[in-house]
N, C-alpha and C positions, 0 to 999 in steps of 0.2 A: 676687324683685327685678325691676323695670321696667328692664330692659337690653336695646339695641337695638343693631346696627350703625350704624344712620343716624336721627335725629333732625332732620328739617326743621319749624324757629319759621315759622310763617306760611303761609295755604294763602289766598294772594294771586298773583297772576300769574307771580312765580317758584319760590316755592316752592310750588305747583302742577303748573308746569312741569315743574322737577324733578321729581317724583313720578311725574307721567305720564310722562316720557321714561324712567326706571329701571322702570317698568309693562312698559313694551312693551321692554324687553331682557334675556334671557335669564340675565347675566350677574349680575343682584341676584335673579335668583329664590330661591334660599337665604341672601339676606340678611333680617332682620327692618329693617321703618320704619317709625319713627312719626311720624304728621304731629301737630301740635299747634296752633291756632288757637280762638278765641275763637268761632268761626260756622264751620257746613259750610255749611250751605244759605245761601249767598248770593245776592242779586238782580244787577240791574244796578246794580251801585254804582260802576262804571269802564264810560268810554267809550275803544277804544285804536283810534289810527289808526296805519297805517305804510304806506309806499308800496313795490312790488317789481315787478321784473320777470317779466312773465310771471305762469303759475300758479305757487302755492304751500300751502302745510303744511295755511292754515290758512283757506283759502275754500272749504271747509264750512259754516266758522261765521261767515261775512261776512253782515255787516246791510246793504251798500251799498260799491259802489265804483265809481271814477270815474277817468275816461281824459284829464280835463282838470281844470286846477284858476287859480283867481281871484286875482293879487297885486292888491294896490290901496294909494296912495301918493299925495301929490299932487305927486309927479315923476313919478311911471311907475303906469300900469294897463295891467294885460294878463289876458286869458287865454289857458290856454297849455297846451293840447298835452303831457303827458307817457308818449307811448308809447316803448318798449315798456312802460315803468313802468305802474300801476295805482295812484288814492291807496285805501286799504281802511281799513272801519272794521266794527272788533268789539266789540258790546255783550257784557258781563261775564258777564250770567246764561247764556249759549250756551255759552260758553267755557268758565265751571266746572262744568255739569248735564253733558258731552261730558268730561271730564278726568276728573272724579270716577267717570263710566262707568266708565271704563278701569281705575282706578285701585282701585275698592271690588271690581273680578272677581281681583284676586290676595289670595289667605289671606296672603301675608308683610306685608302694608301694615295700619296700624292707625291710627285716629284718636281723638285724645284732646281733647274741650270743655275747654278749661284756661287760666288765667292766669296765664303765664310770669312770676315774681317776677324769678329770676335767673338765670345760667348759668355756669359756668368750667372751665377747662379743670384735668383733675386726671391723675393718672400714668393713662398710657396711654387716656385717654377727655376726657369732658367730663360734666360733674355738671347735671342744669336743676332749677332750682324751681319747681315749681308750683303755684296754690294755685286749690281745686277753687270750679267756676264754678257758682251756679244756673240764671243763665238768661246773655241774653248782658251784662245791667249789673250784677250781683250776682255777688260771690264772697264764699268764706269763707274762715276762716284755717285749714283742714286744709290740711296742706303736703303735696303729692307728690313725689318725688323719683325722677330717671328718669336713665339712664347711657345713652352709647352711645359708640362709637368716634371716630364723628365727627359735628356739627351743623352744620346748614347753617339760618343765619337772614336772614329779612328786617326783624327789627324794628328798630327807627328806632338810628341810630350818629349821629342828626343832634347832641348835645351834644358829640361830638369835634370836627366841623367849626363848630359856633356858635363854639368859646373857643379861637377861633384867629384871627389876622387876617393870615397867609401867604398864604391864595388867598379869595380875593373869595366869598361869599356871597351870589346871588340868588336870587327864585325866583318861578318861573313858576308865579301863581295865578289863578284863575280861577272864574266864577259860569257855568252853564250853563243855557237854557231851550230847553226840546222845546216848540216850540209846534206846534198844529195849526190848520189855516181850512180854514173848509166851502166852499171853492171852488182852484182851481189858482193857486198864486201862486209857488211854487218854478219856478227853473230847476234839477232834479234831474240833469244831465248834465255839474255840476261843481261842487267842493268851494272854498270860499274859505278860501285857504290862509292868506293873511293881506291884512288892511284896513283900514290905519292910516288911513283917511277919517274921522277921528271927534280930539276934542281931545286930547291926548298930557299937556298936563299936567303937562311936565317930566319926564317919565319913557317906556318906550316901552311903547304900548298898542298893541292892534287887534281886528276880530273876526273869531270864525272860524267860519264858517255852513259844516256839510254836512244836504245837503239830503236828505232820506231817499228821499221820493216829491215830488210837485207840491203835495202839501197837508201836508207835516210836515217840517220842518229843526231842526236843532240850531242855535241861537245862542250863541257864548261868548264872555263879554266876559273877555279876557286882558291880563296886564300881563306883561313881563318886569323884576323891582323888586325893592328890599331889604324892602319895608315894605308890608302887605297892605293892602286897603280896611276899610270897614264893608260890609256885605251889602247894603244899604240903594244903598251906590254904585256898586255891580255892577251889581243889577239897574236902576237909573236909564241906567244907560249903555246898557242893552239897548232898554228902552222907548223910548228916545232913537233911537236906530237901526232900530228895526223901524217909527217914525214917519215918519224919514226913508225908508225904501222905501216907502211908504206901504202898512205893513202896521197896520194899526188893529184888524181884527176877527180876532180867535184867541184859541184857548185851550192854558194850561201845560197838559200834561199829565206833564210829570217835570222836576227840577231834579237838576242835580251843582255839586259846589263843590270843589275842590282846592288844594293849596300843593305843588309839587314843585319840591324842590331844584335848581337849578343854579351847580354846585361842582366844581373842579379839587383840590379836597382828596385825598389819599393813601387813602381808604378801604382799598386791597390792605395797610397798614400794620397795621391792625388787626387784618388775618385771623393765623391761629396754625395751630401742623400737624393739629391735631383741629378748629379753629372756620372756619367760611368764611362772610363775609359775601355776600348776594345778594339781587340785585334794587336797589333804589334804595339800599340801606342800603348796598351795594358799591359802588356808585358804576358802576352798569350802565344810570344816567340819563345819556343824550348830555349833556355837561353845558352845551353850547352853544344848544342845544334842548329838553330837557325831554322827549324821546322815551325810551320805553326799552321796548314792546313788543317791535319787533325784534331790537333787542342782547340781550333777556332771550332769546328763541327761541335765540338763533345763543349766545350765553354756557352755556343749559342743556345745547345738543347739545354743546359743549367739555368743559364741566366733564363728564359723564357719560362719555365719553371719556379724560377725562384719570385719571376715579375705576378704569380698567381698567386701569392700568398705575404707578400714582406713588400714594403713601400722602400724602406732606405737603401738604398745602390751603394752607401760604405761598406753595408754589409756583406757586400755577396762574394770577394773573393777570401778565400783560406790559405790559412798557411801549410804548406805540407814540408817533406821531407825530401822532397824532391830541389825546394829552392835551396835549402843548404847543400844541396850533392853538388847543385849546376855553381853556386856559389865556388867550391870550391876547387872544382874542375876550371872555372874560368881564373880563380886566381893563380893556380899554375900557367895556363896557356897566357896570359896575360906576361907572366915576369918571365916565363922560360918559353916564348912563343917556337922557338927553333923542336923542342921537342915534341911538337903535335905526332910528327910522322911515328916515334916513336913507342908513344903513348897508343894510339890510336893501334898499330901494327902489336901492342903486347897484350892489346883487352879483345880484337878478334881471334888472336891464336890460342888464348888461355881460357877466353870464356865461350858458353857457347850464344851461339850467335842467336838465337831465339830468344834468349837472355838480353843479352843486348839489347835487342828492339824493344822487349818487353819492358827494358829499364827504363830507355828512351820516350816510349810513350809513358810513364809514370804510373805502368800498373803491375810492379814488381812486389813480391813477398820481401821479408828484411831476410828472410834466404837465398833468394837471390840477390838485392839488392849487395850481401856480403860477398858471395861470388866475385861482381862486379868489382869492389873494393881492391879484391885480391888480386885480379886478374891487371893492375896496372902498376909501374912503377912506382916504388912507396915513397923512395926521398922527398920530392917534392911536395905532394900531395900532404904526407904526415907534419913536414913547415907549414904550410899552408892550414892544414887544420887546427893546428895549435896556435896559430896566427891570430884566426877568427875565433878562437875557443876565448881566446884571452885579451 
């Protein structure tokens, strides 16, 4: 019988994570796990930034990072200085070739090519479905069936938050082009964080250019919006913008395309004492921002933690104050999406920007935290709060 203590859906940035962090502790060494995913050998299919102070975990596997970063608006442009902070960005394929290391040197970890049909929780475990894969687009109808104590998934729980209309539904999608030119055209010594210089369209857009070296940056034409483009309008909006910097001669050499959720929806609602959702499908995506490398790192080393001492998985995520903040920031962008630009250009020129990130990753004083408050347009925000108050 295929029976496991631990069962992680998905060998995608957290439950990977996971993997690796129960790798390197002692403490599941006598536990059996099986990862389950559709692909091991992954390329660069994710591009992840996050910013921190100081060194950290995980600049080894940094492709570029940067000590200053580019707001742009036409109320306010700056660049700006974020030390002691660091902006960091990590391509995909580093990140799982280095995890997978670690990971394939313990005999108790085992990996299964498999497409997850279903899963539920049954007395004293959880039941999955499987049904075996030929390559990575073809499966057959031989069923596998695998037991474990407890599963930990990251695949999509996005149908619970679509058939609901209690907390606002956006999301932050996105077209991306690696382009290259045979001469120096980057300034590589800062990231544009965001660049709303470009037509908004009733909704809030901008780009976000990290510059690798002087001759190869990342372009990404992003919205924050209910409702995606054609691909056809992405990349128009880039050629658009690299025309205006008068970048003409270059060549793709890689595209990324995305849709990540941004949602105040209850995801901890859905987890059960054997089932725990994670990574985006938990609601471990900042939902104000569309970040979630970071909270995934800091979320894997808790939960691994918390798997040493407490048996039930409802238990383990909290409420903080952080979910009401992003709660309400998304119910403004949701009903008045046109003032992203707005909003965004009045809380980098009022507040300071170390503040900021500090908000954003959720480890702000209610000192700062009120800064923040202050530093945006109040009309909306103050409807909005008294909305949810009542």
């Amino acid at each position: 019988m295929n029976t496991y203590d631990y069962i992680i859906l998905g060998a995608g940035a957290s439950g990977l994570m996971l993997a690796y962090r129960m790798s390197q502790d002692a403490f599941f060494d006598d536990k059996s796990i099986l990862i389950i995913d559709r692909l091991k050998d992954k390329k660069n299919d994710r591009t992840w930034c996050y910013w921190e102070d100081g060194e950290g975990e995980w600049d080894h596997l940094l492709t570029k990072s940067w000590s200053h970063i580019y707001f742009g608006s036409d109320t306010y442009s700056k660049t700006i200085p974020i030390a002691p902070f660091n902006y960091k960005m990590i391509r995909s394929e580093a990140f799982y070739e280095s995890l997978w290391t670690s990971i394939n040197a313990k005999p108790n970890f085992n990996f299964q090519n498999e497409h997850v049909s279903s899963f539920k929780e049954v007395e004293n475990g959880v039941e999955v479905i499987a049904l075996e894969r030929i390559n990575e687009n073809e499966i057959t109808t031989t069923k596998k069936i695998f037991y474990a104590s407890k599963l930990f998934t990251s695949l999509s729980t996005f149908e619970s938050c679509n058939f609901q209309d209690k907390y606002p539904l956006i999301r932050q999608h996105f077209l991306g082009w690696f382009v290259r030119t045979s001469k120096d055209t980057f300034d590589d010594s800062k990231a544009t964080f965001m660049d709303f210089n470009l037509p908004q369209k009733g909704n809030t857009r901008f780009m976000y250019v990290l510059p690798i070296d002087k001759k190869t940056a990342l372009f990404e034409y992003t919205l924050f919006s209910k409702d995606l483009l054609k691909r056809s309008d992405y990349e128009e909006a880039i050629v658009n913008y690299l025309e205006e910097k008068g970048i003409i001669d270059y060549d793709i050499i890689e595209k990324e395309i995305g849709s990540i959720p941004m949602t105040s929806f209850k995801f901890s609602e859905l987890n059960s004492k054997h089932i725990l959702n994670i990574g985006t499908a938990g609601g471990w995506t900042k939902a104000s921002t569309g970040y979630t490398f970071k909270n995934t790192s800091k979320k894997t080393k808790e939960l691994v933690a918390f798997l040493k001492r407490e048996n039930d998985l409802s238990k383990f995520c909290k409420k903080t104050k952080y979910r009401f903040y992003d709660l309400i920031f998304l119910d403004v962008l949701a009903n008045h999406n046109k003032k992203g630009s707005a909003i965004f250009s009045s809380m980098f020129r009022k507040a300071n920007t170390k503040t900021i990130l500090k908000f954003l990753d959720e480890e702000s004083s209610l000192l700062e935290d009120l800064k923040i408050v202050l530093s945006v347009p109040p009309k909306h925000f103050i409807q909005a709060f008294f909305k949810r108050l009542f």
